[in-house]
C-alpha positions as CSV (number, residue, x, y, z in Angstrom):
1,X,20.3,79.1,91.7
2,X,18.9,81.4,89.2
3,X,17.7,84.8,90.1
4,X,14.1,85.9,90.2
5,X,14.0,87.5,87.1
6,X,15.3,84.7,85.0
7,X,13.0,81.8,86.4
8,X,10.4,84.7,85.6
9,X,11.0,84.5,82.4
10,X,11.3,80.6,81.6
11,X,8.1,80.6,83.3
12,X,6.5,82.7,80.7
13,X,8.2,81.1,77.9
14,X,7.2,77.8,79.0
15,X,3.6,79.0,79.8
16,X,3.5,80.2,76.4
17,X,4.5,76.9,74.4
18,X,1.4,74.6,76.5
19,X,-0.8,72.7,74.7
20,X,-4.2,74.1,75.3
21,X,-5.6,70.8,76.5
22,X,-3.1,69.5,79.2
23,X,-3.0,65.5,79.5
24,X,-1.4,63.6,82.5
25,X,1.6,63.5,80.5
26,X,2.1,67.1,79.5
27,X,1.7,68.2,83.5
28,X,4.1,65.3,84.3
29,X,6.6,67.0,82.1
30,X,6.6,70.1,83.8
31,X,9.8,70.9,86.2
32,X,9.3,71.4,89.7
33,X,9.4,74.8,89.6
34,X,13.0,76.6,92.3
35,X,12.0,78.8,94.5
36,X,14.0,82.0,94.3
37,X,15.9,83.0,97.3
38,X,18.8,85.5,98.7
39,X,21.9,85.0,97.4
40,X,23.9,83.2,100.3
41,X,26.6,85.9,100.4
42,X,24.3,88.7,100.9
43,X,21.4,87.5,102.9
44,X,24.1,86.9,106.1
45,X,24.1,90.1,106.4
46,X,20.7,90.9,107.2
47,X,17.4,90.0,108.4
48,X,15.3,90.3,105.6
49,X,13.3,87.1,104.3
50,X,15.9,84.4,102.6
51,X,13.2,82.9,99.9
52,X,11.5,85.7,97.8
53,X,8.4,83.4,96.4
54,X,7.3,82.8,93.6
55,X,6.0,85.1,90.5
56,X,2.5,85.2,89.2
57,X,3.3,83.3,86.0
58,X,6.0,80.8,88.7
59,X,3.0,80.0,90.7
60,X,0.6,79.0,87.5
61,X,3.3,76.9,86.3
62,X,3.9,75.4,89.3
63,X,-0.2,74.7,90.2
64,X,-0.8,73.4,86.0
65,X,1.7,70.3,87.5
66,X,-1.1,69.3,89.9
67,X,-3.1,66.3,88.4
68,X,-6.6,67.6,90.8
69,X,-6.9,63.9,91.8
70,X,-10.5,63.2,92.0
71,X,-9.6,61.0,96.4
72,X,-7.4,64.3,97.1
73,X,-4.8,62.4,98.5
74,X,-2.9,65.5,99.8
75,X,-6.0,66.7,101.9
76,X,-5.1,63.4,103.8
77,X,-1.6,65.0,105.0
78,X,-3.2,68.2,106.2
79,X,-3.7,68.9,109.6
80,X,-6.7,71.3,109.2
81,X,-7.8,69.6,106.0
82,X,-8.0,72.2,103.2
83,X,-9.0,71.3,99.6
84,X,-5.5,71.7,97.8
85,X,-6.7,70.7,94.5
86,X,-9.7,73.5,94.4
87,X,-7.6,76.3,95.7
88,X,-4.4,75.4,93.6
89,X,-7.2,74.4,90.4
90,X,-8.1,78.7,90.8
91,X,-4.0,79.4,90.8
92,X,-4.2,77.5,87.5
93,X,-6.9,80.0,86.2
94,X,-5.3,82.9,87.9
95,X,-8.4,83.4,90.3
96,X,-6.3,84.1,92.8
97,X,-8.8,86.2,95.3
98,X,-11.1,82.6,94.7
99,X,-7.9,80.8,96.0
100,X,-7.3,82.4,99.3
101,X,-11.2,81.9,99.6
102,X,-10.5,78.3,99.4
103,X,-7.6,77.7,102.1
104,X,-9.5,80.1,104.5
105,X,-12.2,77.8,104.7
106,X,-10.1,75.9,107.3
107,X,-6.9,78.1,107.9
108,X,-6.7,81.8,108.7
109,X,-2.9,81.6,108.7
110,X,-1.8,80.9,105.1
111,X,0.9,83.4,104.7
112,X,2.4,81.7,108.1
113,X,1.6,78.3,107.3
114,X,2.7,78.4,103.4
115,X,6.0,80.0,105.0
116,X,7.1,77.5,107.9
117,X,4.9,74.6,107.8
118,X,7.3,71.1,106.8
119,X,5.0,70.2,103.8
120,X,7.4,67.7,102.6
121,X,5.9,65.2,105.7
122,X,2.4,66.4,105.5
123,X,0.2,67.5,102.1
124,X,3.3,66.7,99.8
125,X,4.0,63.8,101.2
126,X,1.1,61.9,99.7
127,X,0.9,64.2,96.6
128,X,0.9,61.8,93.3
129,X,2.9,63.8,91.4
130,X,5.7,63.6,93.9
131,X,5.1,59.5,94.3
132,X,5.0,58.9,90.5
133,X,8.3,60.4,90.1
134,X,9.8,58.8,93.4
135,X,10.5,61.9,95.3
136,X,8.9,64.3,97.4
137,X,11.2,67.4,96.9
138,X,9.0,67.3,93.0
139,X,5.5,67.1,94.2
140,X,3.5,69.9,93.6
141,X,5.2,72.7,95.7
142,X,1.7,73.0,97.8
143,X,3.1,75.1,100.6
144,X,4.7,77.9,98.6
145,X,1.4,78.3,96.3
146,X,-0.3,78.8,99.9
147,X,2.7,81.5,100.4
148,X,2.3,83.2,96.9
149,X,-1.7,82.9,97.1
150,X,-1.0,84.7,101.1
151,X,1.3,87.4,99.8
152,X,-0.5,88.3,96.2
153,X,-4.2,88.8,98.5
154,X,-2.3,90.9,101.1
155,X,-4.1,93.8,101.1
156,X,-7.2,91.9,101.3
157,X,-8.7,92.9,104.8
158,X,-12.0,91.0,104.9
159,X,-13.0,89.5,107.9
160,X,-15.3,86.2,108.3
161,X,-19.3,86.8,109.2
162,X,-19.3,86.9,113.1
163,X,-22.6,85.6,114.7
164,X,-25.1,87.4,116.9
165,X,-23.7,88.0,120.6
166,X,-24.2,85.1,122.6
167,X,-23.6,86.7,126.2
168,X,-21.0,83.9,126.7
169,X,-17.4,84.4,127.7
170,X,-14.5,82.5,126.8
171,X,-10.3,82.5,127.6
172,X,-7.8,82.0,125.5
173,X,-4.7,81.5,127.7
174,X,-1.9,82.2,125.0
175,X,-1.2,84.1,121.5
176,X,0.6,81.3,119.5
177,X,-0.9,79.0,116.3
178,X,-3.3,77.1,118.4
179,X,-5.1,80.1,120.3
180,X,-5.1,82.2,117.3
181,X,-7.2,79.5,115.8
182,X,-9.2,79.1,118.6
183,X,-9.8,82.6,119.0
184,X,-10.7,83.0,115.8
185,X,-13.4,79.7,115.5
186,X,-15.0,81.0,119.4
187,X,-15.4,84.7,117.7
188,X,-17.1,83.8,114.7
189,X,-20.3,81.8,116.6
190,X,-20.7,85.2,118.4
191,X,-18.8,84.5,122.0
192,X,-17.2,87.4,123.8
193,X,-13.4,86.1,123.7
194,X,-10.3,87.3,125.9
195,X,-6.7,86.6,125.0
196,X,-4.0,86.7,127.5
197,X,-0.4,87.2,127.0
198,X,2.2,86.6,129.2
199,X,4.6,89.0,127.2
200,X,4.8,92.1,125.8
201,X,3.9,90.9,122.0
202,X,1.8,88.9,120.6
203,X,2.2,86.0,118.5
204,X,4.1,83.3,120.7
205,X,6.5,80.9,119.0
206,X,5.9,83.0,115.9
207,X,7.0,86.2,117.6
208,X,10.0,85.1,119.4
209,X,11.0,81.4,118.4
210,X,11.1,81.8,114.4
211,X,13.6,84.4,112.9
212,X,12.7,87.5,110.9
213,X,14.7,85.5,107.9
214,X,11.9,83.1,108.0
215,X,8.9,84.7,109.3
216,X,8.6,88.8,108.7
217,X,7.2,89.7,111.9
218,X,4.8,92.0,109.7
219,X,3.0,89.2,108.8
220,X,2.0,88.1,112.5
221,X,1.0,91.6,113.5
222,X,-1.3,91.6,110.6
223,X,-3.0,88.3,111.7
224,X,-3.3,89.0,115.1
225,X,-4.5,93.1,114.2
226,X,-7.5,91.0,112.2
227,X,-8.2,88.9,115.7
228,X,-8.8,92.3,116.9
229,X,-10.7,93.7,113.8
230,X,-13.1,90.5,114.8
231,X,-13.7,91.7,118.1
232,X,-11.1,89.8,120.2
233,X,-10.0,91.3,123.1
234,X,-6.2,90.6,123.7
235,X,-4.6,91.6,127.1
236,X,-0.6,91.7,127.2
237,X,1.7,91.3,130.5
238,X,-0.9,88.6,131.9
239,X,0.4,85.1,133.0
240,X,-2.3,83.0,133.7
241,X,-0.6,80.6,136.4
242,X,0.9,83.7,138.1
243,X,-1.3,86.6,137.6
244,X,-4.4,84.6,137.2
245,X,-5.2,81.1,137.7
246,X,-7.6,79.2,135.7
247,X,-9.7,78.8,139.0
248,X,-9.7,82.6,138.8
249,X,-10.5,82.8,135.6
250,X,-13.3,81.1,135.7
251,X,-15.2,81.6,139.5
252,X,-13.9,85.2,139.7
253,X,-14.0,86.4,135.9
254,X,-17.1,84.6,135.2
255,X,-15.5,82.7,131.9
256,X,-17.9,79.7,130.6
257,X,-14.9,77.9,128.6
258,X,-11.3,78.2,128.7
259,X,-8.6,77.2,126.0
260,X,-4.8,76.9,127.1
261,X,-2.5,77.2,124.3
262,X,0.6,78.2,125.9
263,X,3.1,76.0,124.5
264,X,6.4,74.3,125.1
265,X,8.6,77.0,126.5
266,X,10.3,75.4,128.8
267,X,13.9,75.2,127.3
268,X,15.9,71.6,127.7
269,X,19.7,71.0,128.9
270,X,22.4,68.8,127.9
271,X,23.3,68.4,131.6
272,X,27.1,67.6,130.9
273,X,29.2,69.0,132.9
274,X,30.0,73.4,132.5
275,X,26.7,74.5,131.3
276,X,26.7,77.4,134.1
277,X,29.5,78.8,132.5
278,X,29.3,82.2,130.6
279,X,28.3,82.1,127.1
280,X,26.2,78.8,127.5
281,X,22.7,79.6,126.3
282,X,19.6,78.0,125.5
283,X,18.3,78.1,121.8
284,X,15.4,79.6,123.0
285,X,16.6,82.5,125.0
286,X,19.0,83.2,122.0
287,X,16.3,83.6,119.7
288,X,13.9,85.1,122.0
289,X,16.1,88.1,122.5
290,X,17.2,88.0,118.9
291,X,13.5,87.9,117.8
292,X,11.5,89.4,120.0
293,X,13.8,91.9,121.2
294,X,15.5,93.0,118.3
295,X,19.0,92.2,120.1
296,X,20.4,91.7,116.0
297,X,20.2,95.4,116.3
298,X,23.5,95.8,118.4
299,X,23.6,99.9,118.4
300,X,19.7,100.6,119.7
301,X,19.0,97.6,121.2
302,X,18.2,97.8,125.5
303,X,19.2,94.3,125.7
304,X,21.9,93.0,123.6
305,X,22.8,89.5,122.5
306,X,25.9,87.6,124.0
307,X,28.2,87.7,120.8
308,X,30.5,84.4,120.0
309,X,32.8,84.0,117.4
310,X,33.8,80.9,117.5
311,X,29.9,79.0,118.0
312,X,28.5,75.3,119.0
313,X,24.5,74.8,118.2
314,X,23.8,71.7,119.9
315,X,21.2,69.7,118.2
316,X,19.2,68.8,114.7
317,X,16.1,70.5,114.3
318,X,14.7,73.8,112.9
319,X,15.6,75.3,116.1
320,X,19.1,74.5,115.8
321,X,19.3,75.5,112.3
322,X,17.3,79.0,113.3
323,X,20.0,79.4,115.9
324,X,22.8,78.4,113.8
325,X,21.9,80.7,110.8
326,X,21.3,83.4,113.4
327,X,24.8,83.3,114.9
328,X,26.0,83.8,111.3
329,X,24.1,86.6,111.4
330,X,25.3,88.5,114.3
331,X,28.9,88.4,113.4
332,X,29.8,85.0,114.0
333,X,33.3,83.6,112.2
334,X,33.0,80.0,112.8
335,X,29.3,78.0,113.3
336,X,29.6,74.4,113.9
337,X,26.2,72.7,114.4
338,X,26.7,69.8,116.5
339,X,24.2,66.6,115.5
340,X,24.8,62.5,117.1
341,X,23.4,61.5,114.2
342,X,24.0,61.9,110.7
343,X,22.5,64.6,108.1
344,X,19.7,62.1,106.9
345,X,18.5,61.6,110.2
346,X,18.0,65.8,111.4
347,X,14.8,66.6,112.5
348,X,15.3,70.2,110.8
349,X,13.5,70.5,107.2
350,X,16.0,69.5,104.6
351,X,15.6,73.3,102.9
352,X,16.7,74.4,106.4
353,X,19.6,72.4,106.2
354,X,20.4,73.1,103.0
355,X,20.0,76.9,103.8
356,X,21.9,76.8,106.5
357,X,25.0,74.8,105.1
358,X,25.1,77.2,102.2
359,X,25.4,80.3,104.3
360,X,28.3,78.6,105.8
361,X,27.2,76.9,109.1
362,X,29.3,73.2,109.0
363,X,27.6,70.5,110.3
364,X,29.7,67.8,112.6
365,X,27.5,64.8,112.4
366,X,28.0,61.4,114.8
367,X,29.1,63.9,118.0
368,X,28.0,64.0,121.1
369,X,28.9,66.4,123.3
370,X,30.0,65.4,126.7
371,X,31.3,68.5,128.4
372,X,31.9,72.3,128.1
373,X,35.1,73.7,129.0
374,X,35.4,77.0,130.7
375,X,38.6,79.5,131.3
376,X,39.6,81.6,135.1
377,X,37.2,83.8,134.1
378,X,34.2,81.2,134.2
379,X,33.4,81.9,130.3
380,X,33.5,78.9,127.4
381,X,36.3,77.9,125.8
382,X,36.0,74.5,124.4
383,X,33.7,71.7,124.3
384,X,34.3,68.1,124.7
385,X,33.1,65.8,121.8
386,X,33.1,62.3,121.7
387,X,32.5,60.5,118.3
388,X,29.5,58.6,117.6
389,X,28.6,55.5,115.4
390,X,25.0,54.1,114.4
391,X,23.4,51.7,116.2
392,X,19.9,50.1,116.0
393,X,17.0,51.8,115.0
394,X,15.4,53.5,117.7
395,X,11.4,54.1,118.5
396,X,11.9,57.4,116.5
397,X,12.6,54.7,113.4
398,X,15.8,56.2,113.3
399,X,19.6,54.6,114.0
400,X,20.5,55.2,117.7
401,X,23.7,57.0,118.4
402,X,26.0,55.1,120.3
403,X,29.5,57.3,121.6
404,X,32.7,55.5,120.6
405,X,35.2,55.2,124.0
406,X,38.6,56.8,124.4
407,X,37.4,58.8,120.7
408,X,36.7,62.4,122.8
409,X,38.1,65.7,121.2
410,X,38.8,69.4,122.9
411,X,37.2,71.9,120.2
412,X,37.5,75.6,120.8
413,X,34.7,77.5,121.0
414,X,33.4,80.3,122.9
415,X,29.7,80.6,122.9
416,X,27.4,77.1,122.9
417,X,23.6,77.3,121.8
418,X,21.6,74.4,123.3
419,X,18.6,73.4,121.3
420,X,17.9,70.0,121.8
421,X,14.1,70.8,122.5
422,X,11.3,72.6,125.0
423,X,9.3,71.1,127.6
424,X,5.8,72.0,128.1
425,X,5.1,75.2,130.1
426,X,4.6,74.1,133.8
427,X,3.0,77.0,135.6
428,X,-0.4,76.4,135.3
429,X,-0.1,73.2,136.3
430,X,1.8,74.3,139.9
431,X,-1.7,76.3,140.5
432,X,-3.8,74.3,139.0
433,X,-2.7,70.5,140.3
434,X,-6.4,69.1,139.0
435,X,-5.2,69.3,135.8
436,X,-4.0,65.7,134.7
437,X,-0.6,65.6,132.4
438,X,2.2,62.9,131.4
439,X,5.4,62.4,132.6
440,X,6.9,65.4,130.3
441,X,4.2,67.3,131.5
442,X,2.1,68.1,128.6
443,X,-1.6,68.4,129.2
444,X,-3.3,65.1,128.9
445,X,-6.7,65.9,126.8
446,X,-9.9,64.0,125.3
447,X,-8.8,62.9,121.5
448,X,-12.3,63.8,119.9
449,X,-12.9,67.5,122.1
450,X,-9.2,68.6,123.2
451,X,-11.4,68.9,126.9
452,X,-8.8,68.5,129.6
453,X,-9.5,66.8,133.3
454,X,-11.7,70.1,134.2
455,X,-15.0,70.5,132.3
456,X,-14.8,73.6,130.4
457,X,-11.0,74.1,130.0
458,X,-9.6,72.9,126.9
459,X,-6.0,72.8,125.9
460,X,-4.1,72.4,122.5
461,X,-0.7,72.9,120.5
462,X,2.5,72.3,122.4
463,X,1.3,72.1,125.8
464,X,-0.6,69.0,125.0
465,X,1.9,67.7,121.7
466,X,5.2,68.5,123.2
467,X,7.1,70.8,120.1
468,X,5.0,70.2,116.6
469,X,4.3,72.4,114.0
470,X,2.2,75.5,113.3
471,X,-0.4,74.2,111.3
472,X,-0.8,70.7,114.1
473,X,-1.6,73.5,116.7
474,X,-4.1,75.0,114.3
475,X,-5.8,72.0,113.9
476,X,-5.9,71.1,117.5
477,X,-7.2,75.0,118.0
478,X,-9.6,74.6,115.6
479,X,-10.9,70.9,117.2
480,X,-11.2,72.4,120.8
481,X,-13.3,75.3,119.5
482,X,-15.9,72.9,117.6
483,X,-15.8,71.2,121.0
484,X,-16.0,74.6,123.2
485,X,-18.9,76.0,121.0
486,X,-20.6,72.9,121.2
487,X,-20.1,72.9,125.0
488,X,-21.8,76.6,125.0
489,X,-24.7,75.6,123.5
490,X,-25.4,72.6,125.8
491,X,-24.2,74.9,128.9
């Protein structure tokens, strides 16, 4: 790939030789513009962000290839419906102040959201560019304008208008995507609002589930410093289920409303055989103390990370390739990222793949693991892996994986990351058993209001989709605080 400087400066040059009046045509001629990135070599050595984003003149080019289709198609695919064509329509003209207006209309998280969110199955999915030419990796790259727009408007500080006190009180039970949103709607109509977090920083799957690589920290401190500039009162070291219970919370605290956003972080197990053995881990244990508690930083870090050299990532998603690239990153030789399908059928975002397979990690596709092998001293030392073939399609719409007999082979490894998914956080349901949930115990809500089986407590994100994305638990933060300040006025 070519280096910042020198997609720069085709940018320019190609900026400069556009016909005044662009038709259809001209803007269908212009190349999805790269993004420009770390050089694989160096960024495994370090934590700082892999993709750089784009230039100024890199972002015009890229928003002059959007046709501004008059049904906004790509609105369609996003979750908290922003108008793409108006905000990238002002990256065109270089208003870029009047773009950032634009997205936070609906999201306060754009630097976040333009950074992590899988636009390829959301806004760019129904972009026309992208379905003209037969291929969503050259629609209009919508998610890294929101990025560039984000990062070019950092220093902007302003906060949105926050209404007249209403004397009423509301808890938000969590600091991820979908309480920040929440937080941030219930603020602006002039409620008194209280965050609680269980740990010691804020942020949630932001903080400790996505790596520094992908998400500078920086940027979630800033969002959640502006929660506070609004008037938010966040309280740290507080699990609601243990310290408080939502019954608490509401006869003993005197809350009106509730909103419980406290995600999926109940990690999952193989449960094959050896999984007690030293050096198993769960993916998000691994990252939490990588993340959160700076374990990368083996000399003045309290609580260091279990170091592998030889290391199995069980599993397909962005949380195996966040894990997988992380091992690299702490001094790993050998990364083998174990998947029962194939590579067209990961979960993961194809640029996380692709990321991932060109620092080095090597992907053994159609293998299932079966058991982990340990030695006298009760640490890993090989896993078991049984081939797989493709079966029929699934209610995923994907091929099942179907293990070949007598095909099992004895790998050597010494550390195994398992992240084959979370389940839904089950402590306030123990103290709370009114609450009504499915059988993977996610929160069971009203569609239209987010309103769970108790008036007045709302839930959203994770705990009530099971793991989705940032910007679905925006939108369902955003939905139950329509519904909660509705609520306040009836009440």
């Amino acid at each position: 790939m070519a280096g910042i400087e020198e997609l720069d400066r085709k940018a320019k040059e190609i900026l400069r030789t556009l016909p005044e009046n662009l038709t259809v045509k001209d803007r269908m001629a212009i190349e999805h513009q790269e993004m420009p990135s770390q050089d694989a070599k160096e960024r495994i050595h370090n934590m700082g962000e892999v993709a750089l984003g784009y230039t100024e003149d890199i972002a015009v080019l890229e928003a002059t290839r959007c046709l501004n289709c008059k049904n906004k198609p790509c609105v369609n695919g996003c979750p908290v419906s922003i108008d793409i064509p108006a905000f990238i329509e002002k990256v065109q003209k270089r208003d870029f102040k009047g773009a950032l207006s634009v997205i936070q209309e609906e999201s306060i998280l754009p630097s976040i959201c333009g950074r992590v969110c899988p636009q390829e199955s959301q806004c760019q999915k129904y972009c026309t560019v992208g379905k003209a030419l037969k291929d969503v990796d050259k629609a209009v790259a919508i998610g890294r304008l929101e990025r560039f727009v984000a990062d070019y408007n950092a220093d902007d500080e302003s906060l949105p208008e926050i209404k007249a006190e209403t004397g009423k009180k509301v808890a938000v039970v969590g600091s991820g995507p979908a309480s920040i949103a929440c937080a941030a709607d219930v603020r602006r109509e002039g409620h008194t609002v209280v965050m609680y977090e269980a740990l010691h920083k804020t942020g949630g799957v932001l903080s400790y589930g996505i790596p520094e690589f992908r998400l500078p920290k920086h940027l979630v401190d800033k969002e959640i410093r502006k929660l506070e500039k609004m008037g938010v009162d966040i309280e740290k070291n507080v699990l609601i289920g243990r310290t408080r219970t939502i019954e608490e919370l509401k006869s003993e605290d005197g809350f009106d409303a509730i909103f419980v956003g406290t995600g999926a972080g109940l990690p999952k197990f193989m449960g094959i055989p050896g999984e007690n053995y030293v050096g198993v881990l769960s993916a998000n244990e691994y990252l939490t103390r990588s993340n959160l508690m700076k374990a990368y930083d083996t000399r003045n870090s309290h609580t260091p990370e279990y170091i592998g050299k030889r290391v199995a990532v069980l599993g397909g998603g962005n949380v195996a390739m966040d894990a997988a690239r992380t091992a690299l990153r702490l001094g790993a030789e050998t990364v083998d990222i174990i998947y029962r399908r194939t590579r067209s059928e990961m979960p993961a975002r194809k640029e996380e793949v692709e990321h991932a397979v060109e620092e080095g990690c090597n992907i053994r596709m159609l293998s299932q693991p079966v058991e982990i092998l340990g030695d006298e001293n009760g640490r890993v030392r090989a896993l078991v892996i049984r081939k797989c073939e493709l079966g029929e399609v699934d209610k995923s719409g994907r091929r099942s994986p179907v293990e070949i007999p007598g095909s099992d082979e004895e790998v050597s490894y010494d550390e195994v990351i398992v992240a084959i998914g979370n389940a839904s956080n089950p402590l306030i349901k123990l103290t709370t058993p009114e609450i009504e949930v499915n059988k993977r115990g996610n929160f069971i809500v009203d569609d239209k209001t987010n309103q769970t089986s108790i008036e007045g407590v709302y839930a959203g994100g994770d705990i009530v989709l099971g793991a989705a994305t940032v910007i679905l638990a925006m939108g369902q933060g955003r939905k139950a605080a329509r519904a909660i300040n509705e609520y306040l006025k009836r009440k």
